[in-house]
MARTI-826460 format. One record per residue: x, y, z of N, C-alpha, C in turn. Coordinates in steps of 0.1 Angstrom, whole numbers, padded with zeros to 4 digits, always signed. Each point is the difference from the previous one (the first is absolute). Example, Ala and Ser with C-alpha at 12.3 -4.5 7.8 and 13.67 -1.06 7.14 Angstrom:
# MARTI-826460
+0132-0057+0078-0009+0012+0000+0009+0012+0000/-0004+0011-0007+0009+0011+0000-0008+0011+0008/
END
This chain:
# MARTI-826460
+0666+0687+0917+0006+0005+0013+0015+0000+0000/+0002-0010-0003+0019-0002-0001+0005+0009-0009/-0002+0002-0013+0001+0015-0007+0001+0013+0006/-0007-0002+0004-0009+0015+0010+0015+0003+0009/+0004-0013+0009+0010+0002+0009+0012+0004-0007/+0005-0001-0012+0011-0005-0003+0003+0017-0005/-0012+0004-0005-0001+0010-0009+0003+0012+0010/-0005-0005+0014-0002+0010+0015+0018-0004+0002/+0008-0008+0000+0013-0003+0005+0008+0009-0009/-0005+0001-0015+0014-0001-0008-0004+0018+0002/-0011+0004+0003-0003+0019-0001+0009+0002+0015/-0004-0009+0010+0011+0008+0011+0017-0001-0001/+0000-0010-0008+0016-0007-0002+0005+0013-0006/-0008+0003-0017+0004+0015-0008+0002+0013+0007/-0010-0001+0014-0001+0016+0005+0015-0001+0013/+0004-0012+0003+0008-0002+0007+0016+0004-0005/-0005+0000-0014+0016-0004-0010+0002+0014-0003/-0008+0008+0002-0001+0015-0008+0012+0009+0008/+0006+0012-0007+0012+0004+0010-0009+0011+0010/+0005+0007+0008-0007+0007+0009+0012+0012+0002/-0005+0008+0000+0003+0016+0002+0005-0001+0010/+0013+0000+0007+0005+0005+0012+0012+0008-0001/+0003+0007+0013+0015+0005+0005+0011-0007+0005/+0010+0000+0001+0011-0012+0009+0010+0013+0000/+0002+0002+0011+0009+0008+0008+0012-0011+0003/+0012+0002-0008+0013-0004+0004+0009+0006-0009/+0017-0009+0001+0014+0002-0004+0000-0003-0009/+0006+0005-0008+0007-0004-0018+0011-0005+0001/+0000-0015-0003+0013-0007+0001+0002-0008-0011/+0008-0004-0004+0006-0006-0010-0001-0017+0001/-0005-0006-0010-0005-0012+0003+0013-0011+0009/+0005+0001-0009+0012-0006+0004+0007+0002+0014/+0000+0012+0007+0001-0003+0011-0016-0004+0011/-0006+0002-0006-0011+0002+0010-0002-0020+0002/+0008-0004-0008-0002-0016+0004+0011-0006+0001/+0015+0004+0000+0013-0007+0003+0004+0010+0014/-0006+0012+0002+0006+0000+0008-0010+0005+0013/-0011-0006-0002-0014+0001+0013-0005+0008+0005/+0005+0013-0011-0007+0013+0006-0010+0000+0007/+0000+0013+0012-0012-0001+0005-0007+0014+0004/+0009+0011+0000-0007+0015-0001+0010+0010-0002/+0013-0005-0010+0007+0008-0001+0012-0001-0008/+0002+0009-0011+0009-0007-0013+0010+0016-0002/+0008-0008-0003+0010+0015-0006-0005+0004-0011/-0004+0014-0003-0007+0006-0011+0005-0003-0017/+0019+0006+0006+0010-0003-0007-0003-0012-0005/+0007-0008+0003-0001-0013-0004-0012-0009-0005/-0012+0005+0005-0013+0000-0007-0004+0002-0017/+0005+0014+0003+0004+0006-0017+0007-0010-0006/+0014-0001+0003+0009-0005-0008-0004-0013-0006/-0005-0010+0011-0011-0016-0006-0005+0005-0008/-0009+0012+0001-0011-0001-0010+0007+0005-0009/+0003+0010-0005+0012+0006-0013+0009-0014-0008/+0006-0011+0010+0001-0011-0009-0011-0009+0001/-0011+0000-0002-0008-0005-0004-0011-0010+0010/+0001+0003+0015-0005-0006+0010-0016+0004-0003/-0010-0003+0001-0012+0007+0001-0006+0003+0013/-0003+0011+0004-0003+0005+0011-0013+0000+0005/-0002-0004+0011-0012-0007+0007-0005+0010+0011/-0011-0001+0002-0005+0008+0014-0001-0012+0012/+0003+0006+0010+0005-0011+0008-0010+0003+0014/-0019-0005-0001-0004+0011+0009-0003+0000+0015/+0000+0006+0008+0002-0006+0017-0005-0013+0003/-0010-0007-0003+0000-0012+0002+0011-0012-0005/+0009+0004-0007+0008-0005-0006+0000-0004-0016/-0011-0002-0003-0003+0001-0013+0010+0002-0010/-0003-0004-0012+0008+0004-0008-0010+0002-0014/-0001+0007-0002-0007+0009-0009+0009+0001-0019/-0004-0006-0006+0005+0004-0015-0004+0010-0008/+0006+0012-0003-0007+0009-0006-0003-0001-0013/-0015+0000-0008+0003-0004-0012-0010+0013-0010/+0003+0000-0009-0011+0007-0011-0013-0009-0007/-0013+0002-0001-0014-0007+0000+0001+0001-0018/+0009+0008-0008-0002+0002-0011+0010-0013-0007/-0002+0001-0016+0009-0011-0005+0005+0006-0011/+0012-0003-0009+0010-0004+0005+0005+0001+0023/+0002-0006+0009+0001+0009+0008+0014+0009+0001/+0002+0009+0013+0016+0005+0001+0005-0002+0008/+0016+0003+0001+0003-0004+0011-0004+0015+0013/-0001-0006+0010-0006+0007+0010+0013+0011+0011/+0012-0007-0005+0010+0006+0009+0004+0014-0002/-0001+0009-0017+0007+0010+0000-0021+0008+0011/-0001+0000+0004-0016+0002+0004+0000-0001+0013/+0008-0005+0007+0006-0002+0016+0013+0000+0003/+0011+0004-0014+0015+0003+0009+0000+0014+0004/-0005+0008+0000-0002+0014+0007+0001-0009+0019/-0010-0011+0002-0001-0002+0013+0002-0015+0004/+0009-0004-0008+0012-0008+0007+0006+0001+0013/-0005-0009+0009+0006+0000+0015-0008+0009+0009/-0010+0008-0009-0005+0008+0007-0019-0006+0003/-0009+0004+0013-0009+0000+0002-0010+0004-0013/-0012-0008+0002-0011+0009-0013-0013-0006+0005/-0008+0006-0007-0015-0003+0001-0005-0008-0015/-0003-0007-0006-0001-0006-0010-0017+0001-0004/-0007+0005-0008-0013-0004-0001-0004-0007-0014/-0008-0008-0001-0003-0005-0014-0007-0014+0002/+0000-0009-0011-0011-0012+0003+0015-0007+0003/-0006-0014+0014+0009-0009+0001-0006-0009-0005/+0009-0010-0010-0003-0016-0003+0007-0003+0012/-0006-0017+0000+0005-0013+0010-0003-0014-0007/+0014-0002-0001+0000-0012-0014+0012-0010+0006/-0007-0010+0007+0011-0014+0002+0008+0004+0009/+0002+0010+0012+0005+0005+0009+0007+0008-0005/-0003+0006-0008+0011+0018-0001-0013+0008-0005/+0007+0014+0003-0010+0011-0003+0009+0007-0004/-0012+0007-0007+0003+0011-0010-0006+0011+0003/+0003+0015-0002-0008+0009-0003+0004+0011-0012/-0011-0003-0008+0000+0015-0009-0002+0010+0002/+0016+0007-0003-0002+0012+0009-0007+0012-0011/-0009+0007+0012-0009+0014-0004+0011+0008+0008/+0001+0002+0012+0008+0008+0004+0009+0000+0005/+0012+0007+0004+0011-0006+0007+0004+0013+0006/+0003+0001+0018+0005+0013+0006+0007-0005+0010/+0010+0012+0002+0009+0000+0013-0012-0002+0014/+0004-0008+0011-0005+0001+0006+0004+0009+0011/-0007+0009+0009+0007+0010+0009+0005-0014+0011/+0011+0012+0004+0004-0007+0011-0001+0000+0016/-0004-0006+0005-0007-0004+0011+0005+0013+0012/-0012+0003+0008+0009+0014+0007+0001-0007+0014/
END
């Protein structure tokens, strides 16, 4: 019986751990500000670019506040920035699997789009 349970813990623990398909609607911001300077729904585009151009990695930042790592599921992996400086500073829709590992997330991005702007 104690088997039985453990074998029942460690299958929900695995199905728990698995990444999951979603969207995250937010800002593309640059790591580095998004945590020295407390962003909260609004980045200069400009200067977005420029972090990430010297080497800042650029984060989706999504209305809950979140902070979202964009990464690639393949290996070697890549870097994720030339892939989101088109939308530096700017709104997006993000879709792909998110991980949640030790309090940060990630998502591998499948898709990436401008989000319209609110009428």
């Amino acid at each position: 019986m104690r088997t039985v349970c453990w074998l029942l813990l460690l299958s929900i623990l695995t199905l728990a751990a698995e990444p999951k398909k979603a969207t995250v609607h937010g800002l593309v911001v640059d790591s580095a500000c998004a945590f020295v300077k407390n962003l909260k729904n609004k980045v200069d585009a400009n200067c977005a670019a420029a972090c990430a151009r010297s080497g800042s990695p650029l984060l989706i930042m999504a209305d809950d506040g979140s902070l979202y790592w964009p990464i690639a599921e393949v290996m070697p992996a890549a870097n994720q920035n030339p892939r989101l400086m088109e939308f530096a500073g700017k709104r997006i829709i993000a879709t792909g699997r998110v991980y949640d590992r030790g309090g940060s997330r990630a998502i591998a991005l499948e898709r990436v789009e401008l989000e319209a702007p609110a009428k």
